[in-house]
C-alpha positions as CSV (number, residue, x, y, z in Angstrom):
1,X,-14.6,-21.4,22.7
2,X,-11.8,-22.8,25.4
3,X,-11.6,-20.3,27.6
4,X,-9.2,-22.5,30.1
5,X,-5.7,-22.3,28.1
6,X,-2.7,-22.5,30.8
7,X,-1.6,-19.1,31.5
8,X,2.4,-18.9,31.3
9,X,2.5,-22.3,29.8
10,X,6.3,-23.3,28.5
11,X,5.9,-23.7,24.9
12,X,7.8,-26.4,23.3
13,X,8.1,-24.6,19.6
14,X,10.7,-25.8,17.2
15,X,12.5,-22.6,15.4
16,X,14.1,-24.5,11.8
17,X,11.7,-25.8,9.6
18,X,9.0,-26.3,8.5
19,X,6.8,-23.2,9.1
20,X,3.6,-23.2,9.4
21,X,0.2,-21.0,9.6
22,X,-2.3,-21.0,12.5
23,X,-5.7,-21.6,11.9
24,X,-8.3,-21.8,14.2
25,X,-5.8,-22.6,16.2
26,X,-4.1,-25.3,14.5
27,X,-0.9,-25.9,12.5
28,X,-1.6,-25.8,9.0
29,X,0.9,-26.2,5.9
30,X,0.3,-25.8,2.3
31,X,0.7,-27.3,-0.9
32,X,2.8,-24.4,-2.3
33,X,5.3,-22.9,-0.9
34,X,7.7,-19.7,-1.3
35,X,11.3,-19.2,-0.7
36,X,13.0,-17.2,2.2
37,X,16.4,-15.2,1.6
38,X,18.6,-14.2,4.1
39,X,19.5,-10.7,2.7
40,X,23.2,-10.5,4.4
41,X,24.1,-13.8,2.2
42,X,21.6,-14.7,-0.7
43,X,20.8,-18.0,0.8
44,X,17.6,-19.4,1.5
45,X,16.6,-19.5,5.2
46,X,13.3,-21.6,4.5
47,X,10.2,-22.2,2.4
48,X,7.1,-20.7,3.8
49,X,3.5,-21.5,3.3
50,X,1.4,-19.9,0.8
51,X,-1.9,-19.8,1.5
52,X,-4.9,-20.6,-0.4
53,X,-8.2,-18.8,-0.6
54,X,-10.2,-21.7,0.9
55,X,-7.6,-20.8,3.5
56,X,-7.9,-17.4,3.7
57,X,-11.5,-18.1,4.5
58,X,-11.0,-20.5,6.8
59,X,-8.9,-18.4,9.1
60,X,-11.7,-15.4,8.7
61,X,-14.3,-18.1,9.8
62,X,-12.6,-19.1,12.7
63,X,-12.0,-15.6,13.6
64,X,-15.4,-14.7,13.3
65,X,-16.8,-18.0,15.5
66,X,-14.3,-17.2,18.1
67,X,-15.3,-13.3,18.3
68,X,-17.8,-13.4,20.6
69,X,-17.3,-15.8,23.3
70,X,-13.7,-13.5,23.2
71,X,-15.6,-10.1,23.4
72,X,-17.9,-11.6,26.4
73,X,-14.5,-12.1,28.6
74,X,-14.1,-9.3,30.9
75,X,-11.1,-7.0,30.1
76,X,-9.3,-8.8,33.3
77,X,-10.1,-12.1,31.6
78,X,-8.5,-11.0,28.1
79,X,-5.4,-9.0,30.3
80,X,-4.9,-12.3,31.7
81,X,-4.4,-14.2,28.9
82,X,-2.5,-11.8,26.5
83,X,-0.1,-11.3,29.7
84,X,0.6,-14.9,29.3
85,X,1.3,-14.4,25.4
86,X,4.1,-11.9,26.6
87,X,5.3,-14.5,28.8
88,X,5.6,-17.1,26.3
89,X,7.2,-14.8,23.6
90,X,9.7,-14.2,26.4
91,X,10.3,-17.7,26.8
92,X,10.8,-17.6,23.5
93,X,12.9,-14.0,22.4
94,X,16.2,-15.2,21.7
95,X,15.0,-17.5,19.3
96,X,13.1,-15.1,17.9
97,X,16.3,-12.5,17.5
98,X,18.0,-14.8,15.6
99,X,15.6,-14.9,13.1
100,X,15.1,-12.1,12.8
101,X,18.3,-11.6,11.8
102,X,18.3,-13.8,9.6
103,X,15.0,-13.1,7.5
104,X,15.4,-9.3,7.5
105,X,19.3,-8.9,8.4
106,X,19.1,-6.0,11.2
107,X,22.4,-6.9,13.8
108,X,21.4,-9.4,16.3
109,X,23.1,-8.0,19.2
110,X,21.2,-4.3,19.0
111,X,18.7,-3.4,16.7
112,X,17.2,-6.8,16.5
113,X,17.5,-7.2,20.2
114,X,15.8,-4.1,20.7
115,X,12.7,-4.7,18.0
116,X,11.6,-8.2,20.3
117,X,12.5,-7.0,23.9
118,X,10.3,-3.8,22.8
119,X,7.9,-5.7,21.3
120,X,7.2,-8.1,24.3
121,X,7.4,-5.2,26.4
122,X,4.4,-3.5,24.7
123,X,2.5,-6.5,24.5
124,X,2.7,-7.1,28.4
125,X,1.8,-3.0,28.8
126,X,-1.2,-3.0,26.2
127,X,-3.0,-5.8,28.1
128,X,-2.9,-3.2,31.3
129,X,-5.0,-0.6,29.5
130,X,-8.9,-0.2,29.3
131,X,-11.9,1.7,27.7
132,X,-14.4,2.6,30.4
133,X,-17.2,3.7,29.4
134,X,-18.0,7.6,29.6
135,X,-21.3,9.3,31.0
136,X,-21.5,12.6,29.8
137,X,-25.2,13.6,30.6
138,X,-26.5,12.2,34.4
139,X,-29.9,14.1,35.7
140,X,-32.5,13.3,37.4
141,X,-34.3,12.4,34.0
142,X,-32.0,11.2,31.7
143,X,-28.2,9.3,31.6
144,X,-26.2,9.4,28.3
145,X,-23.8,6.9,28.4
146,X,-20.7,6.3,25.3
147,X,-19.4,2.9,25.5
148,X,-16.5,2.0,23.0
149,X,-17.6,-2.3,21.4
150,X,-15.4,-4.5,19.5
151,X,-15.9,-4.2,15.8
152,X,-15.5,-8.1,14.9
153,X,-12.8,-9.5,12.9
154,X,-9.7,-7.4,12.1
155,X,-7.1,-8.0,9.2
156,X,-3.5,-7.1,9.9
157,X,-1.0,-6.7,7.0
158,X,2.4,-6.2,8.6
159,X,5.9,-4.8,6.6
160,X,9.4,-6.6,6.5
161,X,11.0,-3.4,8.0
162,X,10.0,-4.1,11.1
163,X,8.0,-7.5,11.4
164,X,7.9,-8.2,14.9
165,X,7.2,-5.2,16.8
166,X,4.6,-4.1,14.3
167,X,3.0,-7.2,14.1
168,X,2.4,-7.3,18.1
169,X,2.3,-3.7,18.1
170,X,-1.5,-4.6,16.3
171,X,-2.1,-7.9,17.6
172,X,-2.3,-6.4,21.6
173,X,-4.6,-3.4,20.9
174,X,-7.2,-5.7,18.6
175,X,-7.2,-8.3,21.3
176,X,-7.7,-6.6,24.6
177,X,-10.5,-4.4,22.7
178,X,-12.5,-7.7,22.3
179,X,-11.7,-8.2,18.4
180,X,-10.2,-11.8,17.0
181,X,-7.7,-11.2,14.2
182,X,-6.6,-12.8,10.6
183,X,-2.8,-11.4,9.8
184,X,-0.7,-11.6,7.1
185,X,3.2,-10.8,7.1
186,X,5.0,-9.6,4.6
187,X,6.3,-12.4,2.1
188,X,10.1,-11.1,2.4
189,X,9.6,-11.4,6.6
190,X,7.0,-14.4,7.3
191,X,8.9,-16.4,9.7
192,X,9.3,-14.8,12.7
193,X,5.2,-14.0,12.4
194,X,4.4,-17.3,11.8
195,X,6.6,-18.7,14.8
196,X,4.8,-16.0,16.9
197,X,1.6,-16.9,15.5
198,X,2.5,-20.7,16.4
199,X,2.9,-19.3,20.2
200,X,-0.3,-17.7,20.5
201,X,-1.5,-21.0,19.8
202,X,-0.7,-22.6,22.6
203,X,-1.6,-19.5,25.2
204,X,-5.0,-17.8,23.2
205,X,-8.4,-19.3,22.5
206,X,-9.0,-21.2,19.7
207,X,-9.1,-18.9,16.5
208,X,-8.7,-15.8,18.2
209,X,-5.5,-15.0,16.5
210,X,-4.9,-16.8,12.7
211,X,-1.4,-16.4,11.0
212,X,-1.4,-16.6,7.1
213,X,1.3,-16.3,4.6
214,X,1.4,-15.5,0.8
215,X,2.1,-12.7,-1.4
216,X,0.0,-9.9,-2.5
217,X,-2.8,-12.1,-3.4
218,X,-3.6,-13.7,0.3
219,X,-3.6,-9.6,1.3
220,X,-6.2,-8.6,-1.2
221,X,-8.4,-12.1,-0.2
222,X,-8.3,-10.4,3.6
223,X,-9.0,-6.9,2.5
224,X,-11.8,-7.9,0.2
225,X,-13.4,-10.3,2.9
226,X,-16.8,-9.0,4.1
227,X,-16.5,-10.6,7.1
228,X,-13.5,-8.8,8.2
229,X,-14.5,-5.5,9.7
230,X,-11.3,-3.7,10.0
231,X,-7.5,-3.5,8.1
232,X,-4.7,-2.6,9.8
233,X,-2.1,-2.0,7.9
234,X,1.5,-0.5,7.4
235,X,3.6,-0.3,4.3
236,X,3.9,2.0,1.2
237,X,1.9,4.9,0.5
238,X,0.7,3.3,-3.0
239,X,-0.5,0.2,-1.3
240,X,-2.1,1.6,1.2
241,X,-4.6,3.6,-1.5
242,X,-5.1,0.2,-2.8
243,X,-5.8,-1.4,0.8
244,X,-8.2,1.8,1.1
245,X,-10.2,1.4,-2.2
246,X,-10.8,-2.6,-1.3
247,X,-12.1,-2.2,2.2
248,X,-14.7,0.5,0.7
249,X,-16.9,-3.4,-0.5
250,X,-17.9,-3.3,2.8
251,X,-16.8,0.1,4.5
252,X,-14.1,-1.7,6.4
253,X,-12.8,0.7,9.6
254,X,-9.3,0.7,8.3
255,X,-5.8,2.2,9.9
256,X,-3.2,3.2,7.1
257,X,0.4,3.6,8.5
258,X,2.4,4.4,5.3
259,X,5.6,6.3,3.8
260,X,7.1,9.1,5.0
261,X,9.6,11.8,3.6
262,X,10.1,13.2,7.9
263,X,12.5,16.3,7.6
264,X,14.9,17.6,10.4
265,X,15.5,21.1,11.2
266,X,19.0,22.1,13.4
267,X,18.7,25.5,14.3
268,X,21.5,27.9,14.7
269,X,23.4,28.4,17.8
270,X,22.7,24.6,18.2
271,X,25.6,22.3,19.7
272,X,25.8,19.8,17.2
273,X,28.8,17.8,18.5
274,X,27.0,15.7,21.0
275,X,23.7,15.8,18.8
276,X,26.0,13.6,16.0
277,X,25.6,10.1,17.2
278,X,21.7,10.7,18.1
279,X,20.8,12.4,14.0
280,X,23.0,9.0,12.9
281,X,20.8,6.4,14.5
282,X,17.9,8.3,13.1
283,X,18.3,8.8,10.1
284,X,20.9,6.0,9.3
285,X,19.0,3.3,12.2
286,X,17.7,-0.1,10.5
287,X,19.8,1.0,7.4
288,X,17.5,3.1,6.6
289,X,14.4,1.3,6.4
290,X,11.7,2.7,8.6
291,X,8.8,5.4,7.9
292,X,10.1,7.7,10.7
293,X,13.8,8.1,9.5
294,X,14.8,11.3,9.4
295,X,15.1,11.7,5.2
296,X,16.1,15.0,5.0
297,X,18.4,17.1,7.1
298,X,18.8,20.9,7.0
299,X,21.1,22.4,8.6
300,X,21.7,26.0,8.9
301,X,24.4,27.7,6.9
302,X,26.1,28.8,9.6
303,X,27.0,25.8,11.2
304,X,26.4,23.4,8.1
305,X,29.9,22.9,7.1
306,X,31.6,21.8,11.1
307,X,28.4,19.8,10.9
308,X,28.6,18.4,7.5
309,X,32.4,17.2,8.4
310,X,31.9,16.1,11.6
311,X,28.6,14.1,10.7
312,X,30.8,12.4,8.5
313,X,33.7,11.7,9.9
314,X,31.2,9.7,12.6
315,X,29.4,8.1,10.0
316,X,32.7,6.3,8.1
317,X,33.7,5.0,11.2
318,X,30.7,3.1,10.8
319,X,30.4,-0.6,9.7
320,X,27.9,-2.5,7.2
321,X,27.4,-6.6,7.3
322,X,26.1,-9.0,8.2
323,X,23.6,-8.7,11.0
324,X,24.7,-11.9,12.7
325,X,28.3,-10.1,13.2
326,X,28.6,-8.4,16.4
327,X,30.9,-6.0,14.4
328,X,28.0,-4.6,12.2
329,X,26.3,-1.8,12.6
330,X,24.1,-1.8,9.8
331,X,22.8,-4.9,8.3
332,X,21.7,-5.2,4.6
333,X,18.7,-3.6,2.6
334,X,16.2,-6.7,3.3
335,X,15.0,-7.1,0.0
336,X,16.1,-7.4,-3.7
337,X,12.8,-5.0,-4.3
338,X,14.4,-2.3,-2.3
339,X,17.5,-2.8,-3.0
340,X,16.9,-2.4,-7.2
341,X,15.1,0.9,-6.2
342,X,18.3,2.1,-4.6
343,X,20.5,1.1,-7.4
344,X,18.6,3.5,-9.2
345,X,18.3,6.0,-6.8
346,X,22.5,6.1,-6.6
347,X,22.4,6.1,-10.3
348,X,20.7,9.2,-10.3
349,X,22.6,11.0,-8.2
350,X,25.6,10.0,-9.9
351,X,24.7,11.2,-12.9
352,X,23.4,14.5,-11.8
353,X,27.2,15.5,-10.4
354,X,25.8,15.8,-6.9
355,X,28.4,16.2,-4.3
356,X,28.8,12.8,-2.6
357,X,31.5,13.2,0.7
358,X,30.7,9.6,2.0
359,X,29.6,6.2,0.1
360,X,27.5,6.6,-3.1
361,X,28.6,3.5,-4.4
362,X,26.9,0.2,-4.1
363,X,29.3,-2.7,-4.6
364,X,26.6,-5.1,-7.2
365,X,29.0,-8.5,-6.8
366,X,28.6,-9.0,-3.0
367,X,26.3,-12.0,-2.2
368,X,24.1,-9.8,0.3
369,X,22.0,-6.7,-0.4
370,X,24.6,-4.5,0.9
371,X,24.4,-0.5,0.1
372,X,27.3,1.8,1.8
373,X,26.4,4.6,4.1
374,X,26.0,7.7,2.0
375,X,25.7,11.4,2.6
376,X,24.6,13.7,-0.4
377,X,26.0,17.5,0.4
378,X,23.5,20.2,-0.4
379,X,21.5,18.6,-3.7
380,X,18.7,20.8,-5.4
381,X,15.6,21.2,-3.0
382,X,13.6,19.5,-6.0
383,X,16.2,16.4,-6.8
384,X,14.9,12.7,-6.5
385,X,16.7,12.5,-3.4
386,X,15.0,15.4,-1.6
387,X,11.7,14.4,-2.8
388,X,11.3,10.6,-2.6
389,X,11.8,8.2,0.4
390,X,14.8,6.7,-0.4
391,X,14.0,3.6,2.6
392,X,18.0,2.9,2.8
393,X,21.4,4.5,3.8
394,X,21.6,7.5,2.0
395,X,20.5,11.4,3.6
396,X,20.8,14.2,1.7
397,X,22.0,17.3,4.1
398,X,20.8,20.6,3.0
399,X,22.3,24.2,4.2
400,X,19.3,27.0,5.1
401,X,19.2,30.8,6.2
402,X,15.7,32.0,5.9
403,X,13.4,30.1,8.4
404,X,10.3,30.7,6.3
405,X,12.3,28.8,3.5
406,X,13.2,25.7,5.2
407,X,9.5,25.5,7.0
408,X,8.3,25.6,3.2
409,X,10.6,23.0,2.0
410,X,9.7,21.0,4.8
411,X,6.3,20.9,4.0
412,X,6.4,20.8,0.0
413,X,5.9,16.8,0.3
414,X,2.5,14.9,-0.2
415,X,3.9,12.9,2.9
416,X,3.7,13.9,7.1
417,X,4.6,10.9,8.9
418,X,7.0,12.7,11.3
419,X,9.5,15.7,11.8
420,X,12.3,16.8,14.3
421,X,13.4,20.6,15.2
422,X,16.9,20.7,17.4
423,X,17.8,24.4,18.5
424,X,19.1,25.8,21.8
425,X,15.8,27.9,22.3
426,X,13.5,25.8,23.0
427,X,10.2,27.8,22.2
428,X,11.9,29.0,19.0
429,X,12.1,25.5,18.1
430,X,8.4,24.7,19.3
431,X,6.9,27.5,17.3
432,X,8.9,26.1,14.3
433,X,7.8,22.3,15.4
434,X,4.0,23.7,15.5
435,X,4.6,25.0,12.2
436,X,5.5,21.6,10.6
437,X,2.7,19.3,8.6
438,X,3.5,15.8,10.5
439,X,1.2,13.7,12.9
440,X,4.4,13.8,15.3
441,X,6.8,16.3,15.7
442,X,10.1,15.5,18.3
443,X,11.8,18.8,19.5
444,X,15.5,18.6,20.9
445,X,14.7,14.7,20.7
446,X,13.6,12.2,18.6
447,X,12.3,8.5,18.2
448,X,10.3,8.9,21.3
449,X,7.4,6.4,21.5
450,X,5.3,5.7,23.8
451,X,1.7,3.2,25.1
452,X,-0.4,6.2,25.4
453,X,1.6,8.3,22.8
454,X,-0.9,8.1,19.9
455,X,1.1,8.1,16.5
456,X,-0.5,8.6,13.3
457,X,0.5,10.5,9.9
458,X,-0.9,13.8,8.0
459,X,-1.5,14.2,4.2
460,X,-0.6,10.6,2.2
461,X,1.4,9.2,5.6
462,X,-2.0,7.5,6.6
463,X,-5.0,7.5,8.3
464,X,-6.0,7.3,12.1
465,X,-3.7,6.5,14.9
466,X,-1.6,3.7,16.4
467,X,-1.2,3.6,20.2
468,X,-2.8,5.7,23.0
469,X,-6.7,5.7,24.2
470,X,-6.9,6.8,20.4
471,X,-5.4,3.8,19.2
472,X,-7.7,1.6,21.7
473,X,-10.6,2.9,20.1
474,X,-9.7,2.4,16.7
475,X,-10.7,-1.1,17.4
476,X,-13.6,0.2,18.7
477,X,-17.1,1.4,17.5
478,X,-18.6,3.8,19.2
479,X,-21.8,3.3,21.5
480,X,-23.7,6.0,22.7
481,X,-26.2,4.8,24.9
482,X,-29.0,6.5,26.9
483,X,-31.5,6.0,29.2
484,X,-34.4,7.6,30.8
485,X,-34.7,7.5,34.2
């Protein structure tokens, strides 16, 4: 393995077409390829590889060949050159923006902005942290010593939510833990992966990091593959059983990020006024689509309707288009997919009467996957739009008096991604917070991630952790080794 790549070396990388996949650390097309659609216009952005088998495999073989001579690099060695893979995507970011923008539609100027410059950022921060090993036994007689070892080759399966930061977001944990990895975007959001993937290229080792495209097929070719060790992978609930069941072949190590349904609690006595803009870009952020959104909000009864007006009054002032505009606030649902499942979602609360005081109806002859900013007052606690994940615009806001109530409603979902309380006494609104079934509950904030903040979901929201020495070590087995002396 060439372990003398230039560190911080300009990349010359051409962002039209074509697009191609990185294999053992070259450029590789294919004989079949898919279509592209920018989601603010119908139009095609490009054609993208689709991947055979025989590729598939190859990209696991040069994973596997590279694995070791990675793994024998000291962590400063692999810091080093995943350091320089942050610098290059920097070189790189407003390139990468645009298309961003273009393949899933989030604005340009903010969200999309924000997704890359975070992304770099926690690239450049991962390659900082280390395992050291532990001794937990040292006598005169004997030493005990845990040591945390790469597990091999890891698959990655990223969503079209949010492609690029959760793509990196896997890529700098696997590497800097000694693994090589073999990922796979999702087929509505490949290009901005592959162009990243095309970086790495000229920073990483040969075959250390192998970008593949496809469908659903190339996925279930990585997750059946028993030479990959470990799946990484975020996306739906329902998938992610499937992703479980297939990495059982070989008892693959496997992280499941998947849906959530993450309730928010405002307290009374709260002073909602400023809280307004903050409960918008979380529940309404991305248009909707991301796992953490807040999906349902209760409100108590004796402040819900000042809040129910005032949230939205803020929200109609609010504007949906195209991404690329620096007008828009929210860009387009990315997909046709996602978008059919809200057509029906608005159908059904159409037809159940529910009390709609903003949006509700989805205008079917614009050219882009548009779908308006929509508030649902006070539906039944059992109506679709309580109990499924809508992933779009629309939040029902529910009125509460008892607190036992609204804690049981909160948790009477098979999902516990995340959760939020807001309330002027702040160990009220812990005790409520600790009362919650989430893997991460926000009190009088929300949104808040963090390096070492490990994130994870309870019940059907996924298994293990993202992030944090926890995170580290999911890449990780673990080594007990011991000694006498």
């Amino acid at each position: 393995m060439n372990v003398q790549a230039p560190f911080g070396a300009q990349v010359k990388i051409d962002f039209g077409a074509p697009y191609t996949m990185s294999i053992a650390g070259r450029q590789v097309g294919a004989n079949q390829t898919f279509e592209v659609f920018n989601p603010a216009t119908g139009e095609v952005v490009a054609n993208a590889p689709e991947a055979t088998e025989t590729q598939v495999n190859e990209a696991v073989a040069a994973a596997k060949q590279a694995q070791p001579g990675w793994a024998a690099l000291s962590w400063e060695e692999r810091s080093k050159y995943i350091t320089a893979y942050a610098d290059a995507l920097d070189a790189h970011k407003e390139e990468i923006i645009t298309l961003l923008t273009k393949e899933q539609g989030k604005p340009r100027h903010s969200m999309a902005t924000v997704e890359v410059d975070y992304a770099i950022y926690w690239v450049r921060e991962v390659a900082k942290r280390r395992l050291e090993d532990e001794v937990i036994e040292d006598t005169p007689e004997h030493i005990v010593k845990i040591r945390h070892t790469p597990l091999g080759v890891v698959g990655a399966i990223t969503p079209w939510n949010f492609p690029i930061l959760l793509g990196l977001w896997k890529i700098a944990p696997c590497l800097i833990t000694g693994n090589t990895m073999v990922m796979k975007p999702s087929p509505y959001t490949p290009l901005g992966t592959l162009r990243f993937g095309e970086i790495a290229q000229q920073v990483l080792p040969e075959g250390v990091l192998n970008v593949v495209s496809g469908g659903n097929e190339q996925g279930v070719w990585i997750t059946n593959h028993d030479d990959v060790s470990k799946i990484s992978f975020t996306g739906s609930t329902a998938t992610g059983k499937k992703v479980m069941a297939a990495s059982s072949s070989n008892l693959k190590r496997i992280t499941l990020e998947l849906g959530g349904n993450d309730p928010s609690i405002v307290m009374p006595g709260t002073d909602y006024k400023p809280l307004i803009p903050t409960l918008f870009d979380a529940a309404f952020g991305n248009s909707g689509q991301w796992c953490i959104a807040i999906k349902r909000l209760y409100v108590h009864d004796s402040l819900y309707d000042g809040f129910l007006q005032a949230f939205v009054d803020y929200a109609s002032e609010k504007v949906v288009g195209n991404g690329m505009d620096p007008s828009t606030d929210l860009g387009p649902i990315q997909n046709k997919m996602q978008y059919g499942k809200l057509l029906d979602l608005f159908a059904d609360v159409k037809a159940k009467g529910y009390n709609v005081p903003l949006g509700g109806k989805i205008d079917e002859s614009l050219a882009g996957n548009f779908v308006p900013i929509t508030v649902v007052d006070n539906p039944p606690r059992d109506s679709r739009i309580v109990k499924e994940e809508p992933f779009g615009p629309i939040l029902p806001i529910m009125r509460w008096t008892n607190l036992e109530d609204v804690i049981e409603d909160c948790n009477d979902t098979q999902f516990g991604l995340a959760a939020s309380v807001w309330g002027p006494d702040r160990a009220e609104a812990i005790e409520v917070a600790n009362r919650l079934e989430a893997g991460t509950v926000w009190v009088n904030e929300i949104h808040i991630h963090g390096i070492d903040i490990p994130f994870g979901g309870h019940k059907q929201s996924g298994m293990g952790v993202e992030n944090g020495t926890e995170g580290l070590q999911e890449f990780t087995n673990t080594k007990t080794l011991m000694f006498a002396k």
